[in-house]
N, CA, C and O atoms as CSV, one atom per row, in Angstrom:
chain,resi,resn,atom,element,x,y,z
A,1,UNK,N,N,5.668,2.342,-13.940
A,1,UNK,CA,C,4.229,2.388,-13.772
A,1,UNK,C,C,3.778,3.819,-14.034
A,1,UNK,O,O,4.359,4.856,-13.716
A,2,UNK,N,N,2.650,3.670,-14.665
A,2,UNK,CA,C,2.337,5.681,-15.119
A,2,UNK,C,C,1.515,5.800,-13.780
A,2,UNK,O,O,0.956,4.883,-13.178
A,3,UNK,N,N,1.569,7.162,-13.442
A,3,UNK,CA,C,0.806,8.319,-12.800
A,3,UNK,C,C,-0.432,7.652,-12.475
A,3,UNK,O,O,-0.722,7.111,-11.408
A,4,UNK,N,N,-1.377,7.790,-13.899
A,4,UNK,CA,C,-2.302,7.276,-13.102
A,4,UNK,C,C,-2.763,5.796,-12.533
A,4,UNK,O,O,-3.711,5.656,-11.760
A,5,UNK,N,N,-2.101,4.911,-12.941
A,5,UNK,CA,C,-2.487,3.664,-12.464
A,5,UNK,C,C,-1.792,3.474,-11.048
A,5,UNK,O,O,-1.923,2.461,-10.361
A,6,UNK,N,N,-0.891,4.798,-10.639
A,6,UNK,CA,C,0.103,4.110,-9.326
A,6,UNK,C,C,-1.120,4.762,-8.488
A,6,UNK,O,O,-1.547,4.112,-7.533
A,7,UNK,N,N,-1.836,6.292,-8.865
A,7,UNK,CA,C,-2.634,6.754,-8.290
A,7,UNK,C,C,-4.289,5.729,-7.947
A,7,UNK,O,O,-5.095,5.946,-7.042
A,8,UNK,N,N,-4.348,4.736,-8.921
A,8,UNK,CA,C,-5.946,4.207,-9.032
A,8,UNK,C,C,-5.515,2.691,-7.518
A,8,UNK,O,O,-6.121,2.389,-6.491
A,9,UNK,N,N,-4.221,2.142,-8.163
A,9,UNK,CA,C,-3.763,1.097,-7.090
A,9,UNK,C,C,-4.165,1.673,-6.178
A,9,UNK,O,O,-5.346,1.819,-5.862
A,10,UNK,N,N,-2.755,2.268,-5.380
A,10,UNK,CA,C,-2.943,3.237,-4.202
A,10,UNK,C,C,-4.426,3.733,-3.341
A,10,UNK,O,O,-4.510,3.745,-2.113
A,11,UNK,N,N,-5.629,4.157,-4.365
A,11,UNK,CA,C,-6.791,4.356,-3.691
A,11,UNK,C,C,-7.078,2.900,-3.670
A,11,UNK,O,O,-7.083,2.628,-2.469
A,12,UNK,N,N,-7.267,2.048,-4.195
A,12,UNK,CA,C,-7.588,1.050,-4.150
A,12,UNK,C,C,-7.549,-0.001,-2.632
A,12,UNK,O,O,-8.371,-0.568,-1.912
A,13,UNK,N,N,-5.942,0.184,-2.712
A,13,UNK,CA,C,-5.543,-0.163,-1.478
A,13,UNK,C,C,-5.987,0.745,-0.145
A,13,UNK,O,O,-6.562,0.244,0.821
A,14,UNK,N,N,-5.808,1.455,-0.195
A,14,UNK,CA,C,-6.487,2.140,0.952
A,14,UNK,C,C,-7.917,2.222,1.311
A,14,UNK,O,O,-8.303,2.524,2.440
A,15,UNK,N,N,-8.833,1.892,0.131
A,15,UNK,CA,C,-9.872,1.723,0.803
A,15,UNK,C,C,-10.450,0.068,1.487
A,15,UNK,O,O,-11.475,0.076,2.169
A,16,UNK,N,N,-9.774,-1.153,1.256
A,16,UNK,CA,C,-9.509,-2.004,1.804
A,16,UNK,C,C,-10.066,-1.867,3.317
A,16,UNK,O,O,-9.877,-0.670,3.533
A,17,UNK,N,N,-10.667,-2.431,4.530
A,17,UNK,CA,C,-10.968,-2.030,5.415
A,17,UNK,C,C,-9.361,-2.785,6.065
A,17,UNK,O,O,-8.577,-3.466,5.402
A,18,UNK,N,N,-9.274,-2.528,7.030
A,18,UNK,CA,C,-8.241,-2.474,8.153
A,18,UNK,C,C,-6.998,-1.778,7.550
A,18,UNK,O,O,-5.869,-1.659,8.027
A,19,UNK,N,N,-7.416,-1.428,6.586
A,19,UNK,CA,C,-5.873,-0.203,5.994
A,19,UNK,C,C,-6.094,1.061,6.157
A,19,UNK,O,O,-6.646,1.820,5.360
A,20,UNK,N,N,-5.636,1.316,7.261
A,20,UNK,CA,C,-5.427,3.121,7.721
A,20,UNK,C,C,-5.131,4.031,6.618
A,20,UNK,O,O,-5.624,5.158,6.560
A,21,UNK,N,N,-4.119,3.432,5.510
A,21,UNK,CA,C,-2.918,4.192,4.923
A,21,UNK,C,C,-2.068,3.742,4.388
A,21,UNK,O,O,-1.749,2.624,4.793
A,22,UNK,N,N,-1.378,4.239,3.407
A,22,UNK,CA,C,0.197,3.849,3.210
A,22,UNK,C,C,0.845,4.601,3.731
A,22,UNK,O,O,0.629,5.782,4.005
A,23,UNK,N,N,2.380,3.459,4.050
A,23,UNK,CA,C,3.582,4.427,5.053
A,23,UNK,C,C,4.304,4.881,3.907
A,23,UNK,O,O,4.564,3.880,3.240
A,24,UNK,N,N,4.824,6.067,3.272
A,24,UNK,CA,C,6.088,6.804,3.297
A,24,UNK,C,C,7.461,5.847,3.186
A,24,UNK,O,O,8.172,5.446,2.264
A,25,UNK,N,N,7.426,5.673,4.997
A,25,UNK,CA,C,8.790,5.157,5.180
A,25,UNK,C,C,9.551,6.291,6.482
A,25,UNK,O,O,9.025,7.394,6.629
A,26,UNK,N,N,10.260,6.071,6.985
A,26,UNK,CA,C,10.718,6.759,7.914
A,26,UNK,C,C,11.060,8.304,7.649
A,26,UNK,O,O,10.943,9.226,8.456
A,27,UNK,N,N,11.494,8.360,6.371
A,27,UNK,CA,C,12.077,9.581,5.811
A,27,UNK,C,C,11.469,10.224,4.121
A,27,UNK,O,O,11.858,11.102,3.351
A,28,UNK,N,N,10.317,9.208,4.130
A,28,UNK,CA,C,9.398,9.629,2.905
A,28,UNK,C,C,10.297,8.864,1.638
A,28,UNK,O,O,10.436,9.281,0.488
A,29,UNK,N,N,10.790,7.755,2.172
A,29,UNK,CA,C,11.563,7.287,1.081
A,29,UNK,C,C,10.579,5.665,0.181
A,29,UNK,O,O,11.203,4.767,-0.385
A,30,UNK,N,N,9.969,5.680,0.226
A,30,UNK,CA,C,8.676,4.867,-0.049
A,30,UNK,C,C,7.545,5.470,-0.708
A,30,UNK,O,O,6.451,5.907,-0.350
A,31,UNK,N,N,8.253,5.334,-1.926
A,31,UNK,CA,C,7.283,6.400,-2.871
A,31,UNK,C,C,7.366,6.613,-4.274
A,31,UNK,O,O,8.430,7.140,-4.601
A,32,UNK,N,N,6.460,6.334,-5.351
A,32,UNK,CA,C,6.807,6.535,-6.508
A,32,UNK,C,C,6.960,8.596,-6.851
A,32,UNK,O,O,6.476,9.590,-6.308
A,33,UNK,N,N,7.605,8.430,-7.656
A,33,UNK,CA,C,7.501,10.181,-7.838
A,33,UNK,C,C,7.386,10.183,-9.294
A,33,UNK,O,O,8.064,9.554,-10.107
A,34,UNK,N,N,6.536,10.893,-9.467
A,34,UNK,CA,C,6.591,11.874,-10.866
A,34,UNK,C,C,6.982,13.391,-11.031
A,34,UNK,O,O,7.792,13.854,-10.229
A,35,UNK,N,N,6.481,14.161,-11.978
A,35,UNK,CA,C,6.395,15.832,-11.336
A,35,UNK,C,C,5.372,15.619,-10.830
A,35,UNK,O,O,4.436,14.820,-10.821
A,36,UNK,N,N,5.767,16.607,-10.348
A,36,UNK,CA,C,4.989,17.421,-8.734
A,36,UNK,C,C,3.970,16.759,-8.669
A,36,UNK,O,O,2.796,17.107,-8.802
A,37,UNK,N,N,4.637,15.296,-8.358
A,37,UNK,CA,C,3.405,14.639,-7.589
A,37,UNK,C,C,4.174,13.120,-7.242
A,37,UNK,O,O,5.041,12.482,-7.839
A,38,UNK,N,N,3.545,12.925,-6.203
A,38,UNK,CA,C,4.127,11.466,-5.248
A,38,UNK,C,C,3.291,10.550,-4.727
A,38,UNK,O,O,2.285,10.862,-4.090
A,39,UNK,N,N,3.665,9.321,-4.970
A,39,UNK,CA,C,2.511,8.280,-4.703
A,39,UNK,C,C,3.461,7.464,-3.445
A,39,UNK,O,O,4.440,6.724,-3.542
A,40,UNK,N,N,2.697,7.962,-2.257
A,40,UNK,CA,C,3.228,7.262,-1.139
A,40,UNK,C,C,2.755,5.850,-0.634
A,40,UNK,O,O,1.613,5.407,-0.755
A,41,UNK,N,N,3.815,5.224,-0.055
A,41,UNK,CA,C,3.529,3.689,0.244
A,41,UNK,C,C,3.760,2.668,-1.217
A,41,UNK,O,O,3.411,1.490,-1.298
A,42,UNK,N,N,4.317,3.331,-2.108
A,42,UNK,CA,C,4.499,2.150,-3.003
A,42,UNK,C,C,6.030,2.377,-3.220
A,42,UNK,O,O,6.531,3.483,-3.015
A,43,UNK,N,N,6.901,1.090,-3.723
A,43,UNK,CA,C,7.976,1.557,-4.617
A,43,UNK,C,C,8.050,0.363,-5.473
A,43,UNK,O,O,7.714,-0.758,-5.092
A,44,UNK,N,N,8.594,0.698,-6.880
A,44,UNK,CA,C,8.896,-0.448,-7.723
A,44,UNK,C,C,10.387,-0.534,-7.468
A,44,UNK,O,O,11.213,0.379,-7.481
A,45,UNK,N,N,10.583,-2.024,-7.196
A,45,UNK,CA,C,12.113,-3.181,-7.629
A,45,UNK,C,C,11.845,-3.577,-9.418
A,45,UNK,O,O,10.942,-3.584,-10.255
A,46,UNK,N,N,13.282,-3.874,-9.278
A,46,UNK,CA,C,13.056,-4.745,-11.131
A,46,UNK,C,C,11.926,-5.732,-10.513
A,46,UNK,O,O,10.798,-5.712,-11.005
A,47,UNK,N,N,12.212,-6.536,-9.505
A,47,UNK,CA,C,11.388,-7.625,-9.547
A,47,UNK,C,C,9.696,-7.244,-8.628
A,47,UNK,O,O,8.928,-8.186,-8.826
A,48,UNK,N,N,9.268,-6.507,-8.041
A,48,UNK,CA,C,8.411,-7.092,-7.317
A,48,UNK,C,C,7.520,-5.020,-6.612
A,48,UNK,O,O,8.218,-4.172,-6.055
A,49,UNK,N,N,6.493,-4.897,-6.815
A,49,UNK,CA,C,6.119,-4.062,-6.499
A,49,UNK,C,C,6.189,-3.739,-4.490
A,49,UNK,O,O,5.932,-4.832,-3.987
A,50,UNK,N,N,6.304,-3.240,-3.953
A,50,UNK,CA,C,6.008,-3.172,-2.410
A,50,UNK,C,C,5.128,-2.189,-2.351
A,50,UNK,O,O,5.077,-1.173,-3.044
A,51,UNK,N,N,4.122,-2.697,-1.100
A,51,UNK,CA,C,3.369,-1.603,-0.728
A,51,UNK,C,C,3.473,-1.801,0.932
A,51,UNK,O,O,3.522,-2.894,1.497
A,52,UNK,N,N,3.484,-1.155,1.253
A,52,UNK,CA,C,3.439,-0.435,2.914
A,52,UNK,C,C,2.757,0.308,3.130
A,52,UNK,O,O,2.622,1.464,2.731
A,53,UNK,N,N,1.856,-0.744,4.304
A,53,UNK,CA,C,1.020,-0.484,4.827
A,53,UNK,C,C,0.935,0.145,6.719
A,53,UNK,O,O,1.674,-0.098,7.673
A,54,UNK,N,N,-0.473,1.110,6.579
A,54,UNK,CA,C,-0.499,1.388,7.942
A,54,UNK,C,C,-1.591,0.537,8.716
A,54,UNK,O,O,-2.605,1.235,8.733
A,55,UNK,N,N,-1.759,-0.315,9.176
A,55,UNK,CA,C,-2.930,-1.195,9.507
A,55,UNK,C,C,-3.887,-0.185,10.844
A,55,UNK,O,O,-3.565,0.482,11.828
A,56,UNK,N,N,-5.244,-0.590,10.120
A,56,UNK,CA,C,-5.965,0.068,11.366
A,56,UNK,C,C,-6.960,-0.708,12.703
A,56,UNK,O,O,-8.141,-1.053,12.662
A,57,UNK,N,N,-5.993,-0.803,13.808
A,57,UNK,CA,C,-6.466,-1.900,14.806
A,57,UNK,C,C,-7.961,-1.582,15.232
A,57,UNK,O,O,-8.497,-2.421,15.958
A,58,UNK,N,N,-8.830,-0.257,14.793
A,58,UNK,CA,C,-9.832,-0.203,15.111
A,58,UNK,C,C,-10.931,-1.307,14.062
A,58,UNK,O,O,-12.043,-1.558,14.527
A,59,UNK,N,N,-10.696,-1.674,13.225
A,59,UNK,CA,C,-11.129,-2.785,12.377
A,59,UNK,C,C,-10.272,-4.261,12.156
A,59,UNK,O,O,-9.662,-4.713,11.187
A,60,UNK,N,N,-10.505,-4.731,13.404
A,60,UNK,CA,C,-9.311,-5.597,13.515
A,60,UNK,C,C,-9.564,-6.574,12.242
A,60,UNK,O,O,-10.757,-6.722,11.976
A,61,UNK,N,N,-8.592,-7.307,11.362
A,61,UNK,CA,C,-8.494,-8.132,10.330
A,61,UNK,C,C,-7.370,-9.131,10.445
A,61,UNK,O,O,-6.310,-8.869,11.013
A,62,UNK,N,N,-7.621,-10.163,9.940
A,62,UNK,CA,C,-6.074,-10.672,10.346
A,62,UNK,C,C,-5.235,-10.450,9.326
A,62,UNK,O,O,-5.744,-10.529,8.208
A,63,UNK,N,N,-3.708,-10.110,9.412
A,63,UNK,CA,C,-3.164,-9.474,8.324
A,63,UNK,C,C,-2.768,-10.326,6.926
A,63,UNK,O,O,-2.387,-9.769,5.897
A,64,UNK,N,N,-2.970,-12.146,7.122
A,64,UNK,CA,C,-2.850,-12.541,5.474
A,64,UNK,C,C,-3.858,-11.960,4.807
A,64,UNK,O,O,-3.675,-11.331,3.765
A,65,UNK,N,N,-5.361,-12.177,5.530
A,65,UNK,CA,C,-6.431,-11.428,4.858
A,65,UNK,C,C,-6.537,-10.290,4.215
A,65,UNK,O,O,-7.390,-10.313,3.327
A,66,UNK,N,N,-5.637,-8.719,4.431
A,66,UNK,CA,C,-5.487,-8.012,4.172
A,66,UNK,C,C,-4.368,-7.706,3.060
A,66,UNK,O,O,-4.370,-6.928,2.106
A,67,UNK,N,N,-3.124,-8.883,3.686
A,67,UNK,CA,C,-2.669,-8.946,2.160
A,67,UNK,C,C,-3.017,-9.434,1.075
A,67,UNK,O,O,-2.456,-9.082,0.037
A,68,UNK,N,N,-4.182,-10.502,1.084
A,68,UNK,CA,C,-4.536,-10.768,0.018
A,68,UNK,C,C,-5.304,-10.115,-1.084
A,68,UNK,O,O,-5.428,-10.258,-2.300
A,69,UNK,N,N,-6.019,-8.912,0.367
A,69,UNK,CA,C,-6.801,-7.992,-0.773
A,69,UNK,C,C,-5.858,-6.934,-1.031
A,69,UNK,O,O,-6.120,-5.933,-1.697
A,70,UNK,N,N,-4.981,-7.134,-0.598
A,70,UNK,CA,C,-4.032,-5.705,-1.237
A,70,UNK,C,C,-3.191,-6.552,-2.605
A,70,UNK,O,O,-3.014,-5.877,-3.620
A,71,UNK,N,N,-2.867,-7.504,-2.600
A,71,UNK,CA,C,-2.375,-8.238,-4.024
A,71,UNK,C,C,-3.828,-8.517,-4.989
A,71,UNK,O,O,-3.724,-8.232,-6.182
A,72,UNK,N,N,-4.909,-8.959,-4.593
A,72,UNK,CA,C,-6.096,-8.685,-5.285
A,72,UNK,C,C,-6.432,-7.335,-6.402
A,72,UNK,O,O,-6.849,-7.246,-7.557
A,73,UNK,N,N,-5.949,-6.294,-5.231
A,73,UNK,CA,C,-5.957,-4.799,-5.968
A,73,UNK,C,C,-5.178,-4.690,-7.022
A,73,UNK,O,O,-5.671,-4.529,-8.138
A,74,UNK,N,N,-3.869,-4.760,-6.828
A,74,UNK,CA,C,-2.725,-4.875,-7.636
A,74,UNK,C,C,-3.087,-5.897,-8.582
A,74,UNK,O,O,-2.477,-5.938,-9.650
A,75,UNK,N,N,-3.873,-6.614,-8.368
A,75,UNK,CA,C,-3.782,-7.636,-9.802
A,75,UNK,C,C,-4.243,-7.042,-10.703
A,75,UNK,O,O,-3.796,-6.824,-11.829
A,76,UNK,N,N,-6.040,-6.490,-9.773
A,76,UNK,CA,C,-6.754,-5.786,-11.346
A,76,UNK,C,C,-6.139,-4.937,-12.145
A,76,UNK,O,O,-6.400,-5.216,-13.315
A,77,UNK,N,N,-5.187,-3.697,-12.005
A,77,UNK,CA,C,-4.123,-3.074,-12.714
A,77,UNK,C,C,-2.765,-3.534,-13.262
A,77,UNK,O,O,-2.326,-3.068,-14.314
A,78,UNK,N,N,-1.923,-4.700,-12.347
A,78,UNK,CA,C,-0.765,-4.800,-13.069
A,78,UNK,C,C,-0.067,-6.507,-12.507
A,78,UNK,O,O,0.108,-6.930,-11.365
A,79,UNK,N,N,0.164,-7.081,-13.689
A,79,UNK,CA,C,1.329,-8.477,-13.528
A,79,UNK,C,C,2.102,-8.063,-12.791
A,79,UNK,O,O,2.864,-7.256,-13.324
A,80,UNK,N,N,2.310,-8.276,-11.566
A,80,UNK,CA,C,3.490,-8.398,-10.920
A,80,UNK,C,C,3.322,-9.266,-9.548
A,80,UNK,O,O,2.260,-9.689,-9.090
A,81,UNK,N,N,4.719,-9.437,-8.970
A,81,UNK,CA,C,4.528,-9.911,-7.545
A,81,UNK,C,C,4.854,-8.947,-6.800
A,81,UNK,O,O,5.723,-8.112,-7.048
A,82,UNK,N,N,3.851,-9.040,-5.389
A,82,UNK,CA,C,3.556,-8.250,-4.591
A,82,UNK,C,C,4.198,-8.466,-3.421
A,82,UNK,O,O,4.308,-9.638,-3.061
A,83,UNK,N,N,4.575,-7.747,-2.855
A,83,UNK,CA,C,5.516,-7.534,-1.119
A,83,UNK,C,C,4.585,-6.469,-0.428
A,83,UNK,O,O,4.168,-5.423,-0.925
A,84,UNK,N,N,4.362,-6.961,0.795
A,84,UNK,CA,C,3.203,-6.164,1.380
A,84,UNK,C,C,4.353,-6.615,2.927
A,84,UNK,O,O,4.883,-7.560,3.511
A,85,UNK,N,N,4.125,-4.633,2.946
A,85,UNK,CA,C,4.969,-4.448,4.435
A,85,UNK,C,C,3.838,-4.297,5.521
A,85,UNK,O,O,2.728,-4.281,4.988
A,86,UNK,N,N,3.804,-4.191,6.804
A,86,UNK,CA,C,3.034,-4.299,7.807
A,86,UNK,C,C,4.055,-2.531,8.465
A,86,UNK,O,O,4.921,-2.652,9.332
A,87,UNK,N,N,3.811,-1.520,8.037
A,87,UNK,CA,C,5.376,-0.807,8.251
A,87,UNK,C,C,4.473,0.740,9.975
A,87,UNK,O,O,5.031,1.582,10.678
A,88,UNK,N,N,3.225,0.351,9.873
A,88,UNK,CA,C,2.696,1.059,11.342
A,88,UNK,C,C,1.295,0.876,11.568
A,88,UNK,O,O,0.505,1.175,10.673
A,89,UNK,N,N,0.977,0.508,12.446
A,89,UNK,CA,C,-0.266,0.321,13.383
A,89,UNK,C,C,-1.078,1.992,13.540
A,89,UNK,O,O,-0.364,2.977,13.730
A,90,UNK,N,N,-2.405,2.111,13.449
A,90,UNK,CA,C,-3.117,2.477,14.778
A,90,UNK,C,C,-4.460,2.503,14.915
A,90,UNK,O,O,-5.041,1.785,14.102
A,91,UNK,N,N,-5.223,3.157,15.761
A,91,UNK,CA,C,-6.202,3.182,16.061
A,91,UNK,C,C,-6.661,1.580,16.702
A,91,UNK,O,O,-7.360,0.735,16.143
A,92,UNK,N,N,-5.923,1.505,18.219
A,92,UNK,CA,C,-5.692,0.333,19.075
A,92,UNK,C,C,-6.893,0.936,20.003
A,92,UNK,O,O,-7.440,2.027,19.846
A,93,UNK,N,N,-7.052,0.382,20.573
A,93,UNK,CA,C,-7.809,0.549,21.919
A,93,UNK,C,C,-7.168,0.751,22.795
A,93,UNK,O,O,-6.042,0.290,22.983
A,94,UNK,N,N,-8.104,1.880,23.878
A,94,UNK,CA,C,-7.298,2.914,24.623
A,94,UNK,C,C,-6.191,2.535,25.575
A,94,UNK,O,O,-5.556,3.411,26.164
């Protein structure tokens, strides 16, 4: 996937309401890389794009709903099948 389309997805997805963010991954291992530059919360398989997500409980959504607009996003840029992680929560009530 080039640079900029991992970059246009990526905003895409994040502006989605109940999406805080994309996760990294525990150790920043969830991530396309180019030079000096990194697109966090995505990685490509041969088969199937993933994105990992940070869900934000202050806009509660239910989460098929949210995956659907996060495979929605991904459609307008690229054929593929989509894996949508649920990978951290926040903004819960106090």
């Amino acid at each position: 996937m080039e640079r900029d389309v991992a970059d246009r997805v990526a905003a895409g997805i994040r502006a989605i309401p109940g999406v805080a963010g994309l996760h990294a991954g525990r150790f920043g291992e969830v991530a396309l890389l180019y030079p000096r530059h990194r697109v966090r919360g995505l990685r490509v398989t041969p088969t199937v794009l993933e994105v990992h997500l940070v869900v934000d409980l202050a806009a509660p959504r239910p989460l098929p709903e949210i995956s659907a607009q996060v495979r929605a996003v991904v459609a307008d840029f690229l054929e593929t099948e989509v894996d949508v992680f649920f990978a951290d929560a926040t903004g819960g009530p106090p």
